[in-house]
Every structure is written in structure tokens, then in C-alpha cells.
PyMOL Python script that loads the backbone (N, CA, C, O; Angstrom):
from pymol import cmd

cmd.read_pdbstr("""\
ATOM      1  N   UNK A   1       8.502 -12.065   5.559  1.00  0.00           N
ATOM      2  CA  UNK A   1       8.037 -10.687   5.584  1.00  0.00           C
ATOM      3  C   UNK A   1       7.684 -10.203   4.175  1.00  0.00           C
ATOM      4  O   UNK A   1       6.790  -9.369   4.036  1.00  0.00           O
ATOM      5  N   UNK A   2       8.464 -10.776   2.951  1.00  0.00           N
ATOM      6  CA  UNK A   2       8.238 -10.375   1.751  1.00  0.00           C
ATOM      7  C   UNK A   2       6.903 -10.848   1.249  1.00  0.00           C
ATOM      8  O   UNK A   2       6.911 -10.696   0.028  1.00  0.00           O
ATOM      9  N   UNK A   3       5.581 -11.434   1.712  1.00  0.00           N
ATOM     10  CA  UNK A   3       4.686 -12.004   1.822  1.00  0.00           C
ATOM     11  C   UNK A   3       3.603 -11.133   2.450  1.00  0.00           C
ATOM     12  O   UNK A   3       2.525 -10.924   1.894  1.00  0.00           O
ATOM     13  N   UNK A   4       3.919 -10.674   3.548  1.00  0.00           N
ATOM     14  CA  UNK A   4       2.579  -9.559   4.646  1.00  0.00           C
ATOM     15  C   UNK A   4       2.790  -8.668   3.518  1.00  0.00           C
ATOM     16  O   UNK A   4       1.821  -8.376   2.818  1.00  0.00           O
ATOM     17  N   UNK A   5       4.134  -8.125   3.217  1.00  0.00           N
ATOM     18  CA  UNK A   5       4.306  -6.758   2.355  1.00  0.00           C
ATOM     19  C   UNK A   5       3.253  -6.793   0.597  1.00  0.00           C
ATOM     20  O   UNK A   5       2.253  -6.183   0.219  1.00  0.00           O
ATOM     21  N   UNK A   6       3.963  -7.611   0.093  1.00  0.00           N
ATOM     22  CA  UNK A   6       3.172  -8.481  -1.008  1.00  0.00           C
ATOM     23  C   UNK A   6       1.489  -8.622  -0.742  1.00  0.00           C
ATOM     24  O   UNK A   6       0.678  -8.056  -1.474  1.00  0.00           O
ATOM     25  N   UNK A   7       1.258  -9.117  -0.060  1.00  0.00           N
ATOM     26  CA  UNK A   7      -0.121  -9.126   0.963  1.00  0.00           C
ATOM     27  C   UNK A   7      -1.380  -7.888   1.087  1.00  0.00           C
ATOM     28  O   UNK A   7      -2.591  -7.781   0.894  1.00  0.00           O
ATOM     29  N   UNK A   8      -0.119  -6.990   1.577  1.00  0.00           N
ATOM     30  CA  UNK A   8      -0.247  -5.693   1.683  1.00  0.00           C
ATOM     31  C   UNK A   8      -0.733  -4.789   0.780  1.00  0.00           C
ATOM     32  O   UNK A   8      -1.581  -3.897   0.822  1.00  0.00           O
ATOM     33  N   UNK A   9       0.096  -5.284  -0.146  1.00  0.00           N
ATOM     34  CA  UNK A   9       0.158  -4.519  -1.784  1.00  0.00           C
ATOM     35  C   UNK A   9      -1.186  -4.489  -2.340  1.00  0.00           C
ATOM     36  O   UNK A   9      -1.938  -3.598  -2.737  1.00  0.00           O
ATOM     37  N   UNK A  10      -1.260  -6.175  -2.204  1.00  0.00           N
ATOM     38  CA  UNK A  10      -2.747  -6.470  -2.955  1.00  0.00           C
ATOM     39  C   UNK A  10      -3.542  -5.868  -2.306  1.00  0.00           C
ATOM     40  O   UNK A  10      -3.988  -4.910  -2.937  1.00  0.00           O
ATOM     41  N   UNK A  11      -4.067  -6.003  -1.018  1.00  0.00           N
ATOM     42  CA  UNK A  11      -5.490  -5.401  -0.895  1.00  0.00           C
ATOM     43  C   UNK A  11      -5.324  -4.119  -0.852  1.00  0.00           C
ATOM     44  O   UNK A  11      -6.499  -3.751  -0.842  1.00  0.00           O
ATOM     45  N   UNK A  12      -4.602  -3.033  -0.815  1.00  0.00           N
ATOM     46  CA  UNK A  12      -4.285  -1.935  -1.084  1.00  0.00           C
ATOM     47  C   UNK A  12      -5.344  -1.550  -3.304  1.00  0.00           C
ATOM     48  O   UNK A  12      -5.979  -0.617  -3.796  1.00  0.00           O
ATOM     49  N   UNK A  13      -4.862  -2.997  -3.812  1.00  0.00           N
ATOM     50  CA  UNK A  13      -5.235  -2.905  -5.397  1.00  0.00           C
ATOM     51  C   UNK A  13      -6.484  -3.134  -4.941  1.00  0.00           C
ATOM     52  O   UNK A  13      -7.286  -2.219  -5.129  1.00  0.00           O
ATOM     53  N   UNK A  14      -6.933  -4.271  -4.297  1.00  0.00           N
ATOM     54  CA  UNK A  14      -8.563  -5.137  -4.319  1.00  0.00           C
ATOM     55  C   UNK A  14      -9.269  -4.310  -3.494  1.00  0.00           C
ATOM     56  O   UNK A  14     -10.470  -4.582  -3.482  1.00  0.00           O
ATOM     57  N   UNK A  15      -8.893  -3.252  -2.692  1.00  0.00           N
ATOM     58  CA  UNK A  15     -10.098  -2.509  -2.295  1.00  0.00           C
ATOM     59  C   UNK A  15     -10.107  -1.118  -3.075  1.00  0.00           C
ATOM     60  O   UNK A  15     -11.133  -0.438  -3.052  1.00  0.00           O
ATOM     61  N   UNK A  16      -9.156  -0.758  -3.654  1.00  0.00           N
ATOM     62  CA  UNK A  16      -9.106   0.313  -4.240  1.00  0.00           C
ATOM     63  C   UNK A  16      -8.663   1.403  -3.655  1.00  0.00           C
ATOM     64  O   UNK A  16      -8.536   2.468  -4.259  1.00  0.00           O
ATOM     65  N   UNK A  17      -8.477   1.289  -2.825  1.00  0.00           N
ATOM     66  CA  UNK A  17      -7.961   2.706  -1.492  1.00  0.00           C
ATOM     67  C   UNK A  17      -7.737   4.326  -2.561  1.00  0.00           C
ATOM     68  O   UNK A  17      -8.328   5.401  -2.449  1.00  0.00           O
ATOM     69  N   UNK A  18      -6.602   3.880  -3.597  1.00  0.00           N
ATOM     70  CA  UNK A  18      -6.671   4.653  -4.742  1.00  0.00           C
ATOM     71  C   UNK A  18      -7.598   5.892  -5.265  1.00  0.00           C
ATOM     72  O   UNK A  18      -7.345   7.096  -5.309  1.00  0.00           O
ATOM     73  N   UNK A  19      -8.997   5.011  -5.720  1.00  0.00           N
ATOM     74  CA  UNK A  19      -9.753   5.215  -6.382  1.00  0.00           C
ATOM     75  C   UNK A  19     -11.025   6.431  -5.150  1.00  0.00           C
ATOM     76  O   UNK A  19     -11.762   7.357  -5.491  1.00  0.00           O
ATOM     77  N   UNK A  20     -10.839   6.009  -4.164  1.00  0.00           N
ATOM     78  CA  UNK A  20     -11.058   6.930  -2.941  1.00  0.00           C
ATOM     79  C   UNK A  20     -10.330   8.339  -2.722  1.00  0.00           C
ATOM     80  O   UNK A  20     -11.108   9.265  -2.491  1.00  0.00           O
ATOM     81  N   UNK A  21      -8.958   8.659  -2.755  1.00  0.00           N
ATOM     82  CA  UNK A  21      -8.431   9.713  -3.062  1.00  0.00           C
ATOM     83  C   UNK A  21      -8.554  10.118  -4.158  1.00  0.00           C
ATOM     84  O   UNK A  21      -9.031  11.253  -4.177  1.00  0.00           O
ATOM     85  N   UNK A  22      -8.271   9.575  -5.406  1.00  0.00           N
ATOM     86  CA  UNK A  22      -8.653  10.445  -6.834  1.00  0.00           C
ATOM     87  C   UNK A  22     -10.065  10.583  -6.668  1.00  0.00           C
ATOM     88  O   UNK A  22     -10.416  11.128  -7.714  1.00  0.00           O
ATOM     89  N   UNK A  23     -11.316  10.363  -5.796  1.00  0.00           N
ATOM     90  CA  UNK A  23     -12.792  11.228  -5.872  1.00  0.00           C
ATOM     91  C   UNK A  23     -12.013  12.033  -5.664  1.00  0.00           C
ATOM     92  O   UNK A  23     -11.323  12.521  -6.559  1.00  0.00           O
ATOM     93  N   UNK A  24     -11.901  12.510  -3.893  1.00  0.00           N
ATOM     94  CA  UNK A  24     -11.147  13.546  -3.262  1.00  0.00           C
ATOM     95  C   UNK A  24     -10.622  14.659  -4.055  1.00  0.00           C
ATOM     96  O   UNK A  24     -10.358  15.781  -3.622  1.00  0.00           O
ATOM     97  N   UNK A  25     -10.487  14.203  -5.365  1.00  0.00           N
ATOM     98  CA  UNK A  25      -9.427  15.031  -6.191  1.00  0.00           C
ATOM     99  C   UNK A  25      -7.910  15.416  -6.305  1.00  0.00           C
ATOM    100  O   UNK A  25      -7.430  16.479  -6.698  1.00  0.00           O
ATOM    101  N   UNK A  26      -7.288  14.302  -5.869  1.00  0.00           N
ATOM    102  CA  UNK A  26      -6.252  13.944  -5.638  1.00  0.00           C
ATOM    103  C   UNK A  26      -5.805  12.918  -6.919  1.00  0.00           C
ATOM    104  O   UNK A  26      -6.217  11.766  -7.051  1.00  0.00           O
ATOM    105  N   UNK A  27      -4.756  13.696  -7.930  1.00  0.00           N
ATOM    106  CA  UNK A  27      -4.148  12.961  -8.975  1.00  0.00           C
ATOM    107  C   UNK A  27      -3.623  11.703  -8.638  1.00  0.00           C
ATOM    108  O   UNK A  27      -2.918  11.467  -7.656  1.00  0.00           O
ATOM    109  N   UNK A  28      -4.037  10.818  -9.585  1.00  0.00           N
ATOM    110  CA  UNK A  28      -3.533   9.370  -9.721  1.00  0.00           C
ATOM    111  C   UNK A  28      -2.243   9.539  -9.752  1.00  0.00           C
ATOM    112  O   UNK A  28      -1.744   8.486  -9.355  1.00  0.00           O
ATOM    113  N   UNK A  29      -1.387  10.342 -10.025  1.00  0.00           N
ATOM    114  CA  UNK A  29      -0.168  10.436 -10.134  1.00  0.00           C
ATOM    115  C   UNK A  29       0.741  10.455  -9.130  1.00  0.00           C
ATOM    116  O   UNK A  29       1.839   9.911  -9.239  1.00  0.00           O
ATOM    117  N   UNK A  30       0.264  11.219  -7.850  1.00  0.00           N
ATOM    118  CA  UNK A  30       0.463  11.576  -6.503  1.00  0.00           C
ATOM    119  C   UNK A  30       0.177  10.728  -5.649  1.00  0.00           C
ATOM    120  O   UNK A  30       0.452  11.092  -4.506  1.00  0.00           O
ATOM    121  N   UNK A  31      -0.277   9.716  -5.743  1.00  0.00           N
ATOM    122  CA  UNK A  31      -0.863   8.529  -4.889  1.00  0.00           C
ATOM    123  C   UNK A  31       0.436   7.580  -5.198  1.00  0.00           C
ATOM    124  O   UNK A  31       0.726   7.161  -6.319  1.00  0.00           O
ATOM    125  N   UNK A  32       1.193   7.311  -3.939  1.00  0.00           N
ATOM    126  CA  UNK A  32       1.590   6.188  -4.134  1.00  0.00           C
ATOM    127  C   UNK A  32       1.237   5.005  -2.944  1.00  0.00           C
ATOM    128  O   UNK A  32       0.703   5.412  -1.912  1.00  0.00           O
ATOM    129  N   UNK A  33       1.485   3.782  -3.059  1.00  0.00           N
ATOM    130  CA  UNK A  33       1.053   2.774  -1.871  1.00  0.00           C
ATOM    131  C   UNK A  33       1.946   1.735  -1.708  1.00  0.00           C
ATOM    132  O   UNK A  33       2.393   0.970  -2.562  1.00  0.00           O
ATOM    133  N   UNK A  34       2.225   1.802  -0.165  1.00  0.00           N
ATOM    134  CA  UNK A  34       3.406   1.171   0.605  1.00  0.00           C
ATOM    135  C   UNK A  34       2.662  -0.355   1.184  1.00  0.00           C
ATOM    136  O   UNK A  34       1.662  -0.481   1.891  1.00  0.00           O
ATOM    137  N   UNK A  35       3.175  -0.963   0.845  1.00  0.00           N
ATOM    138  CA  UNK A  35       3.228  -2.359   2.224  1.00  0.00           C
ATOM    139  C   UNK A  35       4.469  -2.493   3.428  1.00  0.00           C
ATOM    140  O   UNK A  35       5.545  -3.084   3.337  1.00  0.00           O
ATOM    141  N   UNK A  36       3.982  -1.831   4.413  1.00  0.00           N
ATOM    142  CA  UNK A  36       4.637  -2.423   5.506  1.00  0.00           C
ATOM    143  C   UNK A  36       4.961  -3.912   6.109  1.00  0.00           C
ATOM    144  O   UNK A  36       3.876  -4.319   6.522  1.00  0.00           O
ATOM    145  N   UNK A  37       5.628  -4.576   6.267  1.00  0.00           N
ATOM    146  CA  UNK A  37       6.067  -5.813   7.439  1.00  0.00           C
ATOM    147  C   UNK A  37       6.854  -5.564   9.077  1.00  0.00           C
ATOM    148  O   UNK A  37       7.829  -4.815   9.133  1.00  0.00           O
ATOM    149  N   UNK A  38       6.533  -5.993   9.868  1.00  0.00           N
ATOM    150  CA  UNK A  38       7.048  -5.757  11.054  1.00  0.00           C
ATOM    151  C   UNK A  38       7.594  -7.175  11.742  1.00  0.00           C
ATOM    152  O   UNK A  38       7.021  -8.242  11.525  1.00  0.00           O
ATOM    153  N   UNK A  39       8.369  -7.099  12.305  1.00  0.00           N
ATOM    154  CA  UNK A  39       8.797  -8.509  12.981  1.00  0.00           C
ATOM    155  C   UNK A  39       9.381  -7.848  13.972  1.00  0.00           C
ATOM    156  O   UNK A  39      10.019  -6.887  13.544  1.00  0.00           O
ATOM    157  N   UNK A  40       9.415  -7.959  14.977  1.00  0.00           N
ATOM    158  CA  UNK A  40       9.972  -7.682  15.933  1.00  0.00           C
ATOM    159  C   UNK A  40      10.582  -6.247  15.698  1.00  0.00           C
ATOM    160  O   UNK A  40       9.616  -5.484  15.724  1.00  0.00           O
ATOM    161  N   UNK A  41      11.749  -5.518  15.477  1.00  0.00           N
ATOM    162  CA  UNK A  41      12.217  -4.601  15.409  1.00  0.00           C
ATOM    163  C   UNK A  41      12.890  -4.313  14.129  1.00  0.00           C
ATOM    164  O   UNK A  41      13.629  -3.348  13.935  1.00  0.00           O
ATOM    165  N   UNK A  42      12.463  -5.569  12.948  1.00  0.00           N
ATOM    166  CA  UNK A  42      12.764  -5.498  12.066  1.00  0.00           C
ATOM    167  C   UNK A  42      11.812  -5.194  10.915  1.00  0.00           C
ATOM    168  O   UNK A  42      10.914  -5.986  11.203  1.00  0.00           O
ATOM    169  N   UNK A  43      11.322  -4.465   9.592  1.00  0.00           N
ATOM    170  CA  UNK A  43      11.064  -3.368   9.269  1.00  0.00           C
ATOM    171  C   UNK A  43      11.390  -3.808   7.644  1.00  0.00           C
ATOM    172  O   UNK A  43      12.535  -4.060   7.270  1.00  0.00           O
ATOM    173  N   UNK A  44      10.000  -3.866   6.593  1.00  0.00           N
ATOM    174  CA  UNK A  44      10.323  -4.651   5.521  1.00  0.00           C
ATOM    175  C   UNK A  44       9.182  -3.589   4.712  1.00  0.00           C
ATOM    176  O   UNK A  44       8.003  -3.916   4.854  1.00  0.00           O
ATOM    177  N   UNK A  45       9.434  -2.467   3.960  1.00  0.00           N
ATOM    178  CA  UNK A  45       8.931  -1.665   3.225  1.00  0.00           C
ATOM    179  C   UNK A  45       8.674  -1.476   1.892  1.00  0.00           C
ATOM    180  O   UNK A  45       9.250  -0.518   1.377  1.00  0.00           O
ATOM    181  N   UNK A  46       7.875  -2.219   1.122  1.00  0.00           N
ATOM    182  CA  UNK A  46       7.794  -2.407  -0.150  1.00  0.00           C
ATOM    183  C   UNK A  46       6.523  -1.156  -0.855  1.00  0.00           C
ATOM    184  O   UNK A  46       5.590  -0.631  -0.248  1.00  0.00           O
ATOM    185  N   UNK A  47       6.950  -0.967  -2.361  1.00  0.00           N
ATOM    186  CA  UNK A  47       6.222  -0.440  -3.267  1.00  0.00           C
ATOM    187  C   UNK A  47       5.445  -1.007  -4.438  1.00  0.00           C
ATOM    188  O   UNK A  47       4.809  -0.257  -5.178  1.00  0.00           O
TER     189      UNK A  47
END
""", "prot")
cmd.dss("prot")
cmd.show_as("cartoon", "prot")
cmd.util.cbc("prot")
cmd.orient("prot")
């Protein structure tokens, strides 16, 4: 699971998702970005 999350992280960086809310006008500061993992009922939340 520490892998999808990790996973997660990155394309969160490689598409920029970020850089889409700060147009918006939304401070870089205020943006933060989660990777979720799911397995069954188990639940793996990284920053």
C-alpha cells in the first residue's frame, strides 16, 4: 500500500494538480496533497 500512496504522490507532482488551484488564486501555502491506498477495509493515508 506504501507504493499506490507513493504512486499517488507523484502524479499528484507530474501533473501539477497544484499549479491549477494557485491560477484559481488559491495560495501555494494552503494546498496540501494526500495519497490515498485502499485494500479491502484497510486505509493507508500519506502526505
Amino acid at each position: 500500500m506504501e507504493d499506490t500512496v507513493q504512486d499517488a504522490l507523484n502524479q499528484i507532482q507530474d501533473k501539477k494538480y497544484g499549479a491549477l488551484l494557485e491560477e484559481k488564486g488559491i495560495a501555494a501555502k494552503r494546498i496540501r496533497a494526500y495519497g490515498f491506498a485502499f485494500s479491502g477495509k484497510d486505509v493507508l493515508i500519506g502526505m
